[in-house]
C-alpha angles and dihedrals in degrees: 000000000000136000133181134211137160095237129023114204120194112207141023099222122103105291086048096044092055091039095050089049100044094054094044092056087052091062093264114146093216136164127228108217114194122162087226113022085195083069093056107139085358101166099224092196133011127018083232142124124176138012144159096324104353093067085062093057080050096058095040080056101057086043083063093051098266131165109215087084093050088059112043086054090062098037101039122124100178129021121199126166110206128196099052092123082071144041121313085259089078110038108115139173121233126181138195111225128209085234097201088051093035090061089038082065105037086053085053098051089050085052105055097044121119123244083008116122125187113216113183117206139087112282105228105173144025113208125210134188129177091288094054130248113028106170157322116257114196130211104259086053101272108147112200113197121215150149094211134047136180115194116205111165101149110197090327094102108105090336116201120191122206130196106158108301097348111099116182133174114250146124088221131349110292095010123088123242125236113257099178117055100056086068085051092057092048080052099060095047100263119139118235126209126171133252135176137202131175138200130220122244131275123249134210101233101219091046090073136090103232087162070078102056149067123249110230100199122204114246119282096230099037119201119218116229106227121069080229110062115096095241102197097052084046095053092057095046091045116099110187117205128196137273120191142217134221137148142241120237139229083253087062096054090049092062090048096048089050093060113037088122088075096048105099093219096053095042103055091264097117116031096170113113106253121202116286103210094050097047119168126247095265087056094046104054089047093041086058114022093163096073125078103205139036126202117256121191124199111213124189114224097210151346095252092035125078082205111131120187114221099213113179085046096079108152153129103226120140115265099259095055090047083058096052089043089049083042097057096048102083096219088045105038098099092032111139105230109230093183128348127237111252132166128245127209120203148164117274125189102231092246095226084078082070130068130222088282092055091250116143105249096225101040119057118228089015115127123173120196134176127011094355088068091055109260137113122231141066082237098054085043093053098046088056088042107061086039083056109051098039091045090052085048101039081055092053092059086046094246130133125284124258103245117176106206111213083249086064116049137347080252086065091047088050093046098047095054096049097055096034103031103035090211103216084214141071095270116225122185118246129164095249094070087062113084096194097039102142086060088049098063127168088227089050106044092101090055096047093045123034095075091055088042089048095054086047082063087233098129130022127270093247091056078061092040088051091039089043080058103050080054097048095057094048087051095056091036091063086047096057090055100091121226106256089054090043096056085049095054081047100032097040092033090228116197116243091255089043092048089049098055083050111042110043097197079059092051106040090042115091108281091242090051100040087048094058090043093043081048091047084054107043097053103019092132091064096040091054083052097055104039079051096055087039088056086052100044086047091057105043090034089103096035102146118238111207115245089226088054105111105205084198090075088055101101099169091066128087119267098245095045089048087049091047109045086047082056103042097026097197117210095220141034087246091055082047099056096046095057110099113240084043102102121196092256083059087055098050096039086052087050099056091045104056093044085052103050085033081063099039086055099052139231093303090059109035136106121237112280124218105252117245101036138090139226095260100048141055101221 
């Protein structure tokens, strides 16, 4: 039988959820595939959102019109923001979801859509024909026609569980892989590479010590995640409850040292590259032998589950020897296992098979998003989701793609590294990626990006009249600070409490509003830098190379620069400056040299030139 739809989306996790979404408010008649509807926005590992890095992604998210914030604020049982010990760059939210209700919500959402439409069954085949993509077959014979497809499979290809010796096929624990689609991929011309990735064990709460451990409240004035959640009435309706923290010990770390031979990524069992910075236990112990103890944070999943997370305790080590780890930590020694952490290997797409977009590159209409693209994280999935599926449906319509540049938003940084750098890892998203952090901010991401998610037409004009407003007031409100004080917020690096006793427009402003423009002040040195390196990178970003310039002959670049970009051979200076091994005084020198041989060459040979700089400088 056969069925058609505008946009085709493969997988109800985070990325699919996001990229379903995204397409049908677009005006896409799209269809949500998931192998068990009853798993949609299932949240395979931690009951967690957010986080130094990834709660920004979050927050860009809800700026494009995204529903994971949206969700967390209804479902969250516990709000942090990290990072306040530092500069407002860092400082990131982080929530604990009730994960049942969270997926109860996020079902519902998809449900109640419109022009979404949620198909269960196991997608077997992609179709081609001479204009690209053509359509999605499932297993039991349903042929879904399309022009476009987003594939977002997560670690379900060809999954492959590990605990110790037992190896089973499956995408999570409980849940099949998905067998078909990899040798689809093969078909249409995309190259495959393995990754893994594990999850910690289960605990029965009242089976714990927490005499033994330590209480980790939430924070006494939560902030929601999404821009448009009323935060006063949630406040009032929010009740926060604990985690915990506890440690491993160094006789821990002996059981695991005496059986590494058991554990599958030290024996030769798993040969995939897992995430490195989310290593398991195992790694950890043998990554730093000189400490004696590791975190370890107990996280309830839930307010009607018993159910605590061990997160910290992440391996694939067979079930005995979870049970001697859990045995020689005292608040965990008499702990009753729920489930037991375990790892999973699948299939990945290499990323640099994908554009800016997230198209592959070789198959027409076909977007990927999420773990198939090679990162970690709900967050990560999301971001690559909602781009996906807007930018599948914005094609459709014949309009121009949605590109982040890594300038606009921490999904633009994540974006950019996976199609110009092919991390061999699982790719996870921290600050320190993002060159002009302190300007992506997770308390700015509605104000850099309404007016781009307006004119993609993701969000209503009203949501960027309400957001030009908000601008608008912590503009004037860093005007009406006059000079002098704000030299001494700059100049004395006073704290935002400390800015606001002293300055009474701060004080009496809206807290949101008296943060940015506090924030404005307070940095505004290294603002001003950054907006002015962003101004530069943005002008010289599509700066032409010559096809007959030999970046051998470039001695005053690196070696390494000089051996990438004659490998790669970009065809901008944009191109240039994303590829890893290019560093940015590569890219400065490059540009130098090609405005002045462009000039000593004259008008007829030269490239075109950036308005506004000269020859000698770079801008």
């Amino acid at each position: 039988m056969q069925h058609s739809y505008d946009v085709v989306v493969i997988g109800a996790g985070h990325a699919g959820i996001e990229a379903a979404s995204a397409a049908a408010r677009l005006g896409a008649r799209t269809a949500l595939v998931a192998s068990n509807l009853d798993t949609v926005g299932k949240m395979s590992c931690n009951p967690s959102i957010g986080g130094m890095a990834k709660g920004q992604l979050v927050r860009e998210l809800d700026a494009l019109g995204g529903v994971m914030g949206l969700a967390t604020d209804a479902t969250g049982i516990q709000f942090r923001q990290l990072g306040l010990s530092k500069g407002p760059a860092l400082w990131s939210p982080r929530a604990q979801c009730d994960k049942a209700a969270y997926s109860v919500w996020m079902k519902q959402a998809v449900e109640t859509t419109p022009n979404l439409f949620p198909v269960q069954g196991e997608a077997w085949d992609l179709t081609r024909d001479e204009a690209g993509i053509s359509g999605v077959v499932l297993r039991d014979g349903r042929d879904l026609r399309t022009r476009r497809v987003v594939l977002t499979s997560g670690t379900f290809l060809r999954g492959l569980l590990h605990q110790g010796e037992t190896k089973t096929q499956g995408g999570r624990m409980g849940d099949q892989a998905a067998m078909g689609l990899s040798d689809a991929l093969a078909r249409l011309g995309l190259r495959l590479i393995r990754h893994k990735t594990g999850t910690p064990c289960r605990l029965l709460a009242s089976s714990i010590r927490w005499d033994l451990c330590e209480e980790q409240p939430g924070d006494r004035e939560p902030r929601p995640f999404s821009y448009r959640t009323d935060a006063a009435a949630w406040r009032v309706q929010l009740t926060q409850l604990p985690c915990w923290t506890t440690r491993t010990t160094p006789a821990a770390h002996a059981v695991i040292r005496a059986n590494l031979h058991r554990a599958p990524m030290y024996n030769g069992q798993i040969s995939s590259v897992g995430p490195r910075y989310c290593p398991s236990i195992e790694d950890k112990v043998m990554r730093f032998a000189g400490r004696d103890d590791h975190h370890l944070f107990l996280e309830p999943e839930g307010r009607a589950t018993g159910e605590i997370y061990v997160n910290g305790l992440s391996t694939s080590l067979p079930i005995d020897i979870q049970d001697a780890i859990l045995a020689a930590i005292p608040a965990l020694a008499q702990a009753h296992v729920l489930r037991y952490g375990y790892a999973v290997e699948y299939d990945v797409v290499a990323p640099d098979q994908i554009d800016h977009g997230l198209a592959a590159v070789s198959v027409p209409g076909f977007y990927l998003a999420g773990q198939i693209n090679g990162t970690s994280g709900y967050e990560e999935a999301a971001a690559q989701g909602l781009i996906a599926g807007a930018n599948a449906a914005l094609s459709l319509a014949g309009k121009s793609p949605l590109i982040l540049s890594r300038a606009d938003a921490y999904i633009g940084v994540l974006i950019d590294d996976l199609v110009s750098r092919c991390p061999e890892e699982p790719y996870r998203m921290f600050t320190s990626r993002a060159e002009h952090r302190l300007h992506l901010r997770s308390g700015n991401a509605d104000r850099r990006l309404a007016a781009l998610a307006v004119r993609s037409g993701l969000v209503p004009v009203a949501w960027a009249d309400a957001v030009a407003s908000k601008d608008a007031a912590v503009t004037a409100l860093v005007a009406a600070v006059s000079a002098e004080v704000a030299a001494r917020i700059a100049g004395e690096a006073l704290e935002f409490t400390a800015a606001c006793a002293e300055v009474p427009v701060l004080a009496a402003a809206a807290p949101d509003i008296a943060e940015e423009a506090w924030t404005e002040l307070r940095y505004t040195a290294y603002l001003d830098r950054q907006r002015h390196r962003i101004a530069q990178l943005e002008r010289y970003r599509d700066l032409p190379i010559p096809t007959a310039l030999d970046p051998a002959s470039l001695t005053t670049l690196s070696h390494e620069g000089r051996t990438v970009l004659g490998k790669r051979r970009p065809r901008t200076l944009g191109e240039a400056r994303a590829l890893a091994g290019v560093t940015e005084a590569d890219v400065e020198t490059l540009y130098a040299i090609l405005l002045s041989r462009a000039w000593r060459a004259g008008p007829a040979h030269a490239v075109d030139q950036p308005s506004g700089l000269s020859p000698t400088s770079p801008g």
